[in-house]
N, C-alpha and C positions, 0 to 999 in steps of 0.2 A: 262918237267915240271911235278912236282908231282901232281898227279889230285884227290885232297880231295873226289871227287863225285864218285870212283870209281866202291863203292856199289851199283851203281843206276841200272847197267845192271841186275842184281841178281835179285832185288827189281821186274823189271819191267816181266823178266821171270816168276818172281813166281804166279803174277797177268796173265800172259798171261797162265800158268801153269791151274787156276782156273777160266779158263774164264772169268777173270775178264778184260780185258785191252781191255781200250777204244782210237780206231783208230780214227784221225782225218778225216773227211769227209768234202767235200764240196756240198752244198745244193742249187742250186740255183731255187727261185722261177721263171717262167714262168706264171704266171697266172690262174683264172680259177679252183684253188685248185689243180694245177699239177706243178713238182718240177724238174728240172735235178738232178741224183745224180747218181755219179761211171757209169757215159756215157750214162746212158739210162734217160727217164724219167717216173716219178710214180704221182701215186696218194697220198697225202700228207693227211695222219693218223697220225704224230708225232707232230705239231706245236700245240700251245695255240691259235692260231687266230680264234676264236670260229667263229664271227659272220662274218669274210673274212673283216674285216673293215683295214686291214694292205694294201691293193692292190684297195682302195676302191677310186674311179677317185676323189672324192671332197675330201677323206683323204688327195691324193697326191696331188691334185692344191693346197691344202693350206700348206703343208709342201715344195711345191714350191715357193708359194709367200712367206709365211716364209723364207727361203732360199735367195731368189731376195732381198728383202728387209732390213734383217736382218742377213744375213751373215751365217755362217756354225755354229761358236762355240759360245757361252756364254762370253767367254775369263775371268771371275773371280766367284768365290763363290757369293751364291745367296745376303751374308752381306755384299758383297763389291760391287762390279758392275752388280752381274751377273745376278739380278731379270728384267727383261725387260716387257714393256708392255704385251709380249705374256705372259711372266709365270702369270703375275697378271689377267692376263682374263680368262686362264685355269686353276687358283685357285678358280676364282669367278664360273666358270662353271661348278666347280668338287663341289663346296660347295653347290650352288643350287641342282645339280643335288641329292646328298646328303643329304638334306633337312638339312645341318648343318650351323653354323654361319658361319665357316673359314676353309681351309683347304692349306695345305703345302705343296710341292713339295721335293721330293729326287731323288737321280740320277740314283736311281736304286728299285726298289720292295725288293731286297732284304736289300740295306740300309735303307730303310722305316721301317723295321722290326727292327734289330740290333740295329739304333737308337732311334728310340720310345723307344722299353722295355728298352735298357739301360740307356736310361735319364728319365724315370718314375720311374724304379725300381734302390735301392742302397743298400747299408748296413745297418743293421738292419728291411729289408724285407724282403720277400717270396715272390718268384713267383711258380705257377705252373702252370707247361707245359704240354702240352698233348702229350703223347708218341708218335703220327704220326705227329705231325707238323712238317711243313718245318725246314731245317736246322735252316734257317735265323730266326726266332722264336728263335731253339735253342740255336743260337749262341747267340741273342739281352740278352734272359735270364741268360746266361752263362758267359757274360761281364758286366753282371750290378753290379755285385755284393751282389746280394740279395742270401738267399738262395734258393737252387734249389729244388723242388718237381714235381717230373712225376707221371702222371697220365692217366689213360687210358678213353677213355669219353665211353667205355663198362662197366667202373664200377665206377659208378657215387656214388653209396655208399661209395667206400672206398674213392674218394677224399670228399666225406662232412666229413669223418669221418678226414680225415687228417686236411682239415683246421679248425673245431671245436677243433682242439690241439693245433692250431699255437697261439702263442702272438704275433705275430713280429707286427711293429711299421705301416707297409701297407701292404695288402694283393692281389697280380693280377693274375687273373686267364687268359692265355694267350690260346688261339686256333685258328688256320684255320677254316673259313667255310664249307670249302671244303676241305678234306683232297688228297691231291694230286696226289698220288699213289694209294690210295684206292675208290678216289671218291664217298666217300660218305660224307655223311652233320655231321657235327657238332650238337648234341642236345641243340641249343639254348636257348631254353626255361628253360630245364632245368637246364641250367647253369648259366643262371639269378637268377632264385632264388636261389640254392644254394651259389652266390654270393653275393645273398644280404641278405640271412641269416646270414651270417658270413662276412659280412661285408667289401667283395674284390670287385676290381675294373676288370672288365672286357675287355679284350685288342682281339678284333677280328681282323683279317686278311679275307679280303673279294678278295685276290687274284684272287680265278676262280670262285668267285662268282660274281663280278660285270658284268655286261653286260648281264649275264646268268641268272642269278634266281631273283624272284619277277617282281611283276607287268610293274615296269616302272624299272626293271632290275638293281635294285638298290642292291641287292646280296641278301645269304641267311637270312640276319634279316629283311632283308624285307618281302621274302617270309615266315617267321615263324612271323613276326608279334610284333619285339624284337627290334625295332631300338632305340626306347625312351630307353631303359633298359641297352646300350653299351656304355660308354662312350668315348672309343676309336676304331676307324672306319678306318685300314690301307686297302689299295687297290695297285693296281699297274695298267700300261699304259699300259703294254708290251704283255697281251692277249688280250683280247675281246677288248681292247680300239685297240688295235691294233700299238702302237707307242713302247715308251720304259720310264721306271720311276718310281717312286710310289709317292706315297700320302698319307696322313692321314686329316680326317675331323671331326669336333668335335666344341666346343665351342673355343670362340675366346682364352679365357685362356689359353689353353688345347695348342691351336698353336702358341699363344706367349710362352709360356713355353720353344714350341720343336724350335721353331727358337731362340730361348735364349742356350737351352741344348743339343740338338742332336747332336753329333762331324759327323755323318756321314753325316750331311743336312752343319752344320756349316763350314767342312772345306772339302766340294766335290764341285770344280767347278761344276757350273748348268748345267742342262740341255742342250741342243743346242734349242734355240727360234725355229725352223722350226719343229721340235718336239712337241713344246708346242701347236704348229697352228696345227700340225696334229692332236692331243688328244683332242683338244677344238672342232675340227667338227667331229670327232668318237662320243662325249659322246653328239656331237646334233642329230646325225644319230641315237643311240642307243634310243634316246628320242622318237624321231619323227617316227621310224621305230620299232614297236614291232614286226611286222611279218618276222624279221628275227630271232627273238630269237623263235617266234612261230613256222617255220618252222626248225630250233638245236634243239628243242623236238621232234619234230615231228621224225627226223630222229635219234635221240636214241632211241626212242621208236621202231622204224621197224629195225634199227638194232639189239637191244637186242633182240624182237621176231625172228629174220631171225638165231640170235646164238643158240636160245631155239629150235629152228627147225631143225640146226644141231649138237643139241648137247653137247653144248657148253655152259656150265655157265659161265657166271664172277663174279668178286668179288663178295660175297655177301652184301646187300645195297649201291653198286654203283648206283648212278643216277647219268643224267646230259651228258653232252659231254665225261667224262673220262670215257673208259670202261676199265678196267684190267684184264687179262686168265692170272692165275696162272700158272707155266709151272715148277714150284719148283725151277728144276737148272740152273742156267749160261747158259750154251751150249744149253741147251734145247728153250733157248727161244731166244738165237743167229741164232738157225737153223733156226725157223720158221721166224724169220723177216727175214733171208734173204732167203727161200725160196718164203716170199711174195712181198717183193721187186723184185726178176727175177720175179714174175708174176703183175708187176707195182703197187705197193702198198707198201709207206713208212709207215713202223709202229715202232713204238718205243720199245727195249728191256732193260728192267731196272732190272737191275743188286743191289749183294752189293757192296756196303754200301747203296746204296740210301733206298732199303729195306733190309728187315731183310735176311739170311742167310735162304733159302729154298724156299722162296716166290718169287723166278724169274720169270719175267710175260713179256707179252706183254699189253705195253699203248697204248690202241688204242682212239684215240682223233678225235672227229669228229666235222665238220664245217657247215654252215650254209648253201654253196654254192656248198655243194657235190651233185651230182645226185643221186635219187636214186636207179637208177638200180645201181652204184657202191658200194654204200654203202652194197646192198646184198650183191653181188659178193664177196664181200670182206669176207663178213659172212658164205660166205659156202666156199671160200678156206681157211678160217682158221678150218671149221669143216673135212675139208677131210686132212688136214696138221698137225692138234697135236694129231691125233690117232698115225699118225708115231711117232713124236718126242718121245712119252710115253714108245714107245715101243723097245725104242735105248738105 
């Protein structure tokens, strides 16, 4: 048989060539913030589960009585069968928690993104995106059909100056709160008013924001003091809520719209209902529980001191759970996770494309339930580990 895909061994070389080629791995959690993987097991630095709420005993009894009661799948789109008591209780819970009228379910964080920006934004619009935002950001804006402007939130100048040129017919200024890779914050404030100078609509992504930043952990517009000033509010399940999904909260317009227009929410069978029960007692835990989030500061804080002590900057204006060490190339920061991994510590090595072409790093993500004598530990085998890697 002639085999059209014959190119793909070349392809997949050339990437293994560049350090780039990602092996599949099997991860399995045990508990406790410790993880099986490749036979042994580590201390798990790579996951989003900020606040441990994914393993959390009343998470799991009610994604079990979900389960007992309401079965495994959805079985249709949220317009046809598929919205069940649980998603309308874990809209109502995400809306309050949100301090917003209504909020919507999608089957993924990253479909929450794609379809919001491309049923707000169309032809004869502008969107602009911020050069670090997640894909899914740039994907939503790159399907909408509007046109496309990047912009970097380091230079806040040159987008006031871009969109004081625009005419188009609506105007969205699109960002992460938290930018992902680089963990650091989005300058909210200043991106309200420049938004409402000129007259856009602001479209935040509160991704690793929720659970983590602000008072009653409602993400970074909470902590900057910016929530009246956002008119679109996307989150996901799938970190600190600990489940898996996303959402968006806002005026009830705003969600009748995206359930009228979103193709990613309109034609994605839902959610699984035991999901929904899982997420609806994560954002009561996150409620009622601040001194978990109190104590995920607590322990960024003495880990970036215990890196300063060895030596070891990361990203410059990271805060929060995501810390990032530069390590420039591919190989270089493949070595060091896996020299940290044989010393029991999963850590994450992000590669291109996800970042740019030099800035190879390791993401080190930290939980709420780590100890912390490991969290040191961790701190000073990565300062006595990338003097070598530098040096190869």
């Amino acid at each position: 048989m002639n085999d059209r895909l014959n190119w793909l061994p070349d392809e997949l070389q050339k990437l293994s060539e560049k350090g780039l080629f990602r092996r599949r791995r099997e991860v399995k959690p045990i508990g406790d913030g410790r993880v099986l993987i490749d036979g042994g097991d580590a201390w798990d630095f790579a996951s989003n589960d900020y606040l441990g709420l994914a393993n959390d005993p009343r998470v799991v009894a009610a994604a079990t009585e979900g389960l007992r009661s309401r079965g495994v799948g959805s079985k249709a789109s949220p317009l046809v069968s598929g919205r069940t008591d649980l998603h309308v209780n874990l809209e109502r819970a995400l809306a309050e928690f949100e301090g917003a009228e209504a909020a919507i379910l999608f089957p993924t964080g990253m479909a929450a993104n794609v379809g919001t920006v491309a049923a707000l934004a169309g032809a004869g619009d502008v969107v602009f995106c911020d050069r670090w935002n997640h894909a899914s950001l740039v994907d939503g804006c790159r399907l909408s059909g509007a046109r496309l402007r990047v912009y970097r939130h380091d230079d806040l100048p040159g987008l006031q100056r871009s969109l004081a040129r625009e005419r188009a017919r609506r105007k969205f200024l699109v960002t992460d709160s938290v930018f992902s890779m680089d963990g650091d914050l989005a300058p909210l404030p200043e991106l309200c008013e420049i938004a409402e100078k000129h007259d856009a609509t602001v479209i935040l992504d509160e991704a690793h924001g929720t659970g983590v930043f602000g008072e009653r952990g409602r993400g970074v517009a909470e902590l900057l003091n910016v929530e009246e000033r956002i008119s679109v509010r996307i989150g996901t399940l799938s970190k600190a809520i600990g489940s898996l999904g996303g959402f968006v909260t806002g005026s009830q317009t705003l969600i009748d719209f995206l359930w009228n227009k979103a193709r990613t929410q309109i034609y994605s069978t839902s959610l699984p209902p035991l999901l929904c029960a899982a997420a609806t007692a994560a954002v009561e835990i996150i409620k009622s529980e601040p001194s978990r989030r109190d104590r995920l500061h607590a322990l960024c804080r003495l880990f970036r001191d215990q890196l300063a002590s060895n030596c070891v900057v990361p990203f410059p204006g990271s805060v929060g759970p995501i810390v990032p060490i530069v390590l420039q190339e591919p190989q270089a920061a493949m070595n060091v996770a896996e020299r940290l991994l044989e010393h029991g510590f999963l850590v994450g090595a992000i590669r291109p494309p996800t970042v740019p072409t030099g800035t190879s790093r390791l993401r080190v993500t930290l939980h709420s339930n780590l100890p912390e004598e490991v969290v040191t530990t961790l701190a000073v085998k990565i300062g006595e580990l990338i003097p070598a890697s530098r040096s190869t």
